[in-house]
N, C-alpha and C positions, 0 to 999 in steps of 0.2 A: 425591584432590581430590573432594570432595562438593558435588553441583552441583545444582541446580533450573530450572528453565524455568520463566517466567514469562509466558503471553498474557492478551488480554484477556477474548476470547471465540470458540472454536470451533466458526463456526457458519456460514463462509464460504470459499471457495478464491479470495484475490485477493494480491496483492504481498506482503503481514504475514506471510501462512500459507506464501510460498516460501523467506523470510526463517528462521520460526521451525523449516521442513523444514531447514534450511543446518544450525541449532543441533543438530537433535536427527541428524545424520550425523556432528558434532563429539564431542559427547557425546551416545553412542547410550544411556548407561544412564540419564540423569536424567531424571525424572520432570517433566511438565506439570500446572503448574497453570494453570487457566482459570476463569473465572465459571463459563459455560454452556456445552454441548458439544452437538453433532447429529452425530452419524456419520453421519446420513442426506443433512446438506447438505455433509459433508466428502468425499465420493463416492471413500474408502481412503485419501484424506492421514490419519495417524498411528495407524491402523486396529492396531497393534502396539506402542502408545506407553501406558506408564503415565499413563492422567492422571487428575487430582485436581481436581473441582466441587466451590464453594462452596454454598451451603444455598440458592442460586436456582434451581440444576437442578432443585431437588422443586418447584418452585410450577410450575403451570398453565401453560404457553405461556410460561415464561420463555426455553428454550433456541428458540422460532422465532421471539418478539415479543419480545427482550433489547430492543429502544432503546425501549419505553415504560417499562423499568422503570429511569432512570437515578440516582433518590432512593435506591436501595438498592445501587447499585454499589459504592460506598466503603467500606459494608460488610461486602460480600460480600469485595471482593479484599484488606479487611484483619485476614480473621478466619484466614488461611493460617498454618501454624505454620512458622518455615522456620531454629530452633533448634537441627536435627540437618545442618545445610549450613555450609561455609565460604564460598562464594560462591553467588547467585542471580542470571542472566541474565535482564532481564525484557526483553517484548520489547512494547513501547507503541504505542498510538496515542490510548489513552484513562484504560485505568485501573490499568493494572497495575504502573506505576512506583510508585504507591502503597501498595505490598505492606509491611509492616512486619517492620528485621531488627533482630537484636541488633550490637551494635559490633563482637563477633567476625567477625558477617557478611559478606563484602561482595557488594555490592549494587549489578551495573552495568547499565543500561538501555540496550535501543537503541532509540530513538525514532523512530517515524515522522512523529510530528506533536503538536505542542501538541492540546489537546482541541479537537476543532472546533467544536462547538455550545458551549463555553465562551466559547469567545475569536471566532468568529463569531458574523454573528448567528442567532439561538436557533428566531427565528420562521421564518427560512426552514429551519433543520431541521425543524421541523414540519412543514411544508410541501411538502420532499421526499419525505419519506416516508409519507405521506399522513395523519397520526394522527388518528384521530378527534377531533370538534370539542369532547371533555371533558378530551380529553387538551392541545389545544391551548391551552385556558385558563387551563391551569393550571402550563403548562412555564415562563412568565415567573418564577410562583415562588417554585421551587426551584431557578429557575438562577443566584440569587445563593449560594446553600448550595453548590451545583456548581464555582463560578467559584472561591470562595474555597479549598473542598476541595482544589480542582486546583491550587490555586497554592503553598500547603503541601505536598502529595503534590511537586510536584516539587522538594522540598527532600532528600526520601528516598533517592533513590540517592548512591553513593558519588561514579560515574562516569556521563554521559552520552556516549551515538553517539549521532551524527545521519545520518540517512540519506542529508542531501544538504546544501549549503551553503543553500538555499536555506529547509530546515527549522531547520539551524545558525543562521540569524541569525532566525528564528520563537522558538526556545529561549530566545534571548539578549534578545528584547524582553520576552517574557510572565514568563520565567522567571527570568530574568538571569542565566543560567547560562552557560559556557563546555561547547564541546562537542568531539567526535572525530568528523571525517567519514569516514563509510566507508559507499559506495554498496552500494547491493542488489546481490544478484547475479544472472547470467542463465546457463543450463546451454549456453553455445555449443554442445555438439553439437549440440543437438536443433535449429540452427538453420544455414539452408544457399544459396547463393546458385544460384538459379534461372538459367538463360542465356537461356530464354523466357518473358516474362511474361506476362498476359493484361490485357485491357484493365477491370477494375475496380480501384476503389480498397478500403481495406479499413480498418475499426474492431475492435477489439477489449478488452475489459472486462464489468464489472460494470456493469448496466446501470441508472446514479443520476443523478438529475438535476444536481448539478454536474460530471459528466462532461461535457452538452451535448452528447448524441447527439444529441438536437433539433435543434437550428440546425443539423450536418450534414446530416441526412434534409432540410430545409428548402430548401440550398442545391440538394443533387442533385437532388431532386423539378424545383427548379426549371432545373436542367441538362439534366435528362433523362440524366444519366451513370447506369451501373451502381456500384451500391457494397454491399460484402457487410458486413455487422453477425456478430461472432460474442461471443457471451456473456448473460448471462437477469443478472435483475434485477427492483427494486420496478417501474420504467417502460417494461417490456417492453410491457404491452398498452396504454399512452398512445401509444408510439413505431410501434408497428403502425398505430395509427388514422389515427397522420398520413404516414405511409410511401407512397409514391406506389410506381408497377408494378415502378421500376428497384433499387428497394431487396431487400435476400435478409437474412432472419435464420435462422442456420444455429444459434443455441442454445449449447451445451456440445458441443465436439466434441474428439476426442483429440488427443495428443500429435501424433501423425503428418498426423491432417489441420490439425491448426493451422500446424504445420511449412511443407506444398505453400500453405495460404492465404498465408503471411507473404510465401514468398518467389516470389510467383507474383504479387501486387498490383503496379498500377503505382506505388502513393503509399499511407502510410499517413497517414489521417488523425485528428488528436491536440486539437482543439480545446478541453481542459479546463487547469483551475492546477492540474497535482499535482504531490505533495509531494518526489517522484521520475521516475516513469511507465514501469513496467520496461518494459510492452507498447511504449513505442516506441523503447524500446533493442532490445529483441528483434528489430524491425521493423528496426533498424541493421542487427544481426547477420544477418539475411537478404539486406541490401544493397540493401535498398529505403528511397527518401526519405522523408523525411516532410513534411507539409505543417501545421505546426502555430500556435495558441495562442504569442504570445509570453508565457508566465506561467510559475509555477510554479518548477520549477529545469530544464527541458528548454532555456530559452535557453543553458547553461553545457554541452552534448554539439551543441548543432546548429551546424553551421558555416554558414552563410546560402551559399545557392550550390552547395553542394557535397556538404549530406550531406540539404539537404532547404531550406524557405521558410518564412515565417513570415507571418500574420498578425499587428495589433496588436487587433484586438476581436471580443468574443465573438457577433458576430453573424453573418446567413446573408449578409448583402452581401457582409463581409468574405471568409468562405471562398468567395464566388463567385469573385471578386476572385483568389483566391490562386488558385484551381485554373486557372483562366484565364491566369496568367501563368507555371505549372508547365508542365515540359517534359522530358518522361524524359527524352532523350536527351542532357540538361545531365547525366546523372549518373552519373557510375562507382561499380558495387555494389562493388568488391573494394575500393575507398578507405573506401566510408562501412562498410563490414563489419569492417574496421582498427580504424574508431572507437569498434569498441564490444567489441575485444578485453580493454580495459583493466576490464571488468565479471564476466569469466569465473569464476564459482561456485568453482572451484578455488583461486583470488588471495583471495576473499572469504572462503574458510574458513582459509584461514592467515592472513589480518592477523586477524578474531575471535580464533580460537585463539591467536598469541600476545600479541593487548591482553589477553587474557583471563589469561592463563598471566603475563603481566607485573605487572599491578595487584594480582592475589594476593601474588606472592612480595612485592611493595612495602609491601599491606597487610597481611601477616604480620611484616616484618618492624616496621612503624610498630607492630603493636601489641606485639610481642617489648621494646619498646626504650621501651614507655610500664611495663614490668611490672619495667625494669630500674634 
């Protein structure tokens, strides 16, 4: 079997890149294609991995300023030759389901997400991520060139995954497509239930403004509670500015101390809509609650009560609100640790490997019996 990887862009370590680490342990010999690549922001993820940049890697700051350059993405991931493959795994959140194969090919995507500044709005992407005020002017447009792009590219794959039901039915609006759920995966060893905890709460991610690290820092500041921040980001030094004494930003920190932080917090706190949120499955798998955001697809793992609480809005009242009526002692880690067995990287690379090993022989055979 002759296989390809397909990402967007290698240029970040967050949920995509633990996903696309799954694929290349499956098939350790295919090749990655990507827009743009930084080894330097990949800190040894695929450090051993053949991969293949499209003609953006030579331009100026494309591999560390990739989101100013989105007029040329379409381009770029569909000038790939992928000819010499019987299947290609792409692994989406933006542009790489739109890779172009021959009929021979097949061609299954796993998707993280419809395009967000496609199908969100445009101006708050600008916004986030601070682009200069020539760039902001001019992103209205070519975001209809974008929108339409995207919505043809998702006609390309043969097969969609969705990562979560809550993406599954984002597919099925924007795309109309029908999809295959199957969640990320999380490396349960590396995660372990503590018998002592210590009294802060704990975040963890890429540090972007629809995460809404903000409104947390905002509530605690105004609690006066301790709460540790671990991960860097565009709004790292907004986020410090307004961080009062009780706040700790401990950066990029390893494997082992991210481990003692997970399961050492009394609460993790989750206040963002994402499209999965592996960080607070992890946070399960540690046996620590969460206190989260009812958005996203995290209402469909949280049991109210029992494996964590829920606010309904994204503001810093709310999370007062919730922390205030939180109470470790409501919570048994070895139940809510249970909960998140059913995510184990193990389970996750054998249902890929055999939809993947399935849909070939189907599509070999559909095309055997078109030639007959």
């Amino acid at each position: 079997m002759r296989i390809a990887l397909v990402h967007d862009y290698l240029v970040q370590c967050g949920g995509a890149e633990k996903v696309l680490e799954c694929f290349c342990e499956i098939f350790p010999y295919a090749p990655i294609y990507t827009i743009v690549y930084d080894k330097n922001l990949m800190h040894g993820m695929f450090d051993n991995k053949n991969i293949r940049t499209s003609y953006l890697q030579k331009i100026p700051f494309a591999p560390t300023r990739h989101r100013i350059f989105p007029p040329l993405m379409p381009m770029a991931i569909e000038q790939f030759d992928f000819s010499d493959y019987d299947i290609v795994l792409s692994d989406s959140s933006a542009y790489s389901k739109g890779i172009i194969t021959n009929p021979e090919t097949l061609h299954i995507c796993y998707m993280h997400t419809p395009m967000r500044y496609a199908w969100d709005d445009c101006h708050k992407y600008t916004t986030d991520f601070y682009f200069p005020t020539f760039i902001k002017k001019i992103v209205p447009f070519f975001m209809n060139y974008i929108r339409v792009w995207d919505r043809v590219s998702a006609n390309r794959p043969d097969k969609i995954i969705a990562n979560s039901n809550f993406i599954a039915r984002r597919i099925k609006k924007y795309y109309k497509r029908d999809s295959l759920v199957i969640n990320p995966p999380i490396t349960l060893d590396n995660f372990y239930i503590n018998e002592k905890t210590e009294d802060y709460f704990l975040m963890v991610g890429r540090l972007m403004a629809y995460k809404r690290f903000d409104i947390a820092i905002e509530a605690f500041n105004e609690l006066k509670l301790p709460l540790k921040i671990l991960g860097h980001g565009p709004e790292i030094k907004r986020l410090k500015k307004i961080a009062g004494p009780t706040i700790e930003f401990l950066g990029r920190v390893d494997d082992k101390e991210l481990s003692h932080c997970f399961s050492s917090c009394k609460a993790f706190i989750f206040p963002q809509e994402d499209d999965f949120g592996i960080v607070a499955i992890e946070a399960m798998a540690s046996g620590r609650p969460l206190i989260a955001y009812r958005g996203g697809d995290i209402p469909e793992h949280i049991e109210e009560g029992k494996t964590g609480i829920f606010f309904e809005n994204q503001t810093r009242e709310d999370i007062i609100e919730a922390i205030r009526r939180f109470k470790a002692s409501d919570y048994d880690s070895s139940y809510i640790r249970n909960k998140a067995l059913k995510f184990d990287k193990k389970k996750f690379k054998n249902k890929i490997k055999d939809y993947v090993e399935k849909e070939l022989r189907q599509h070999l055979k559909n095309l055997k019996d078109k030639l007959n």
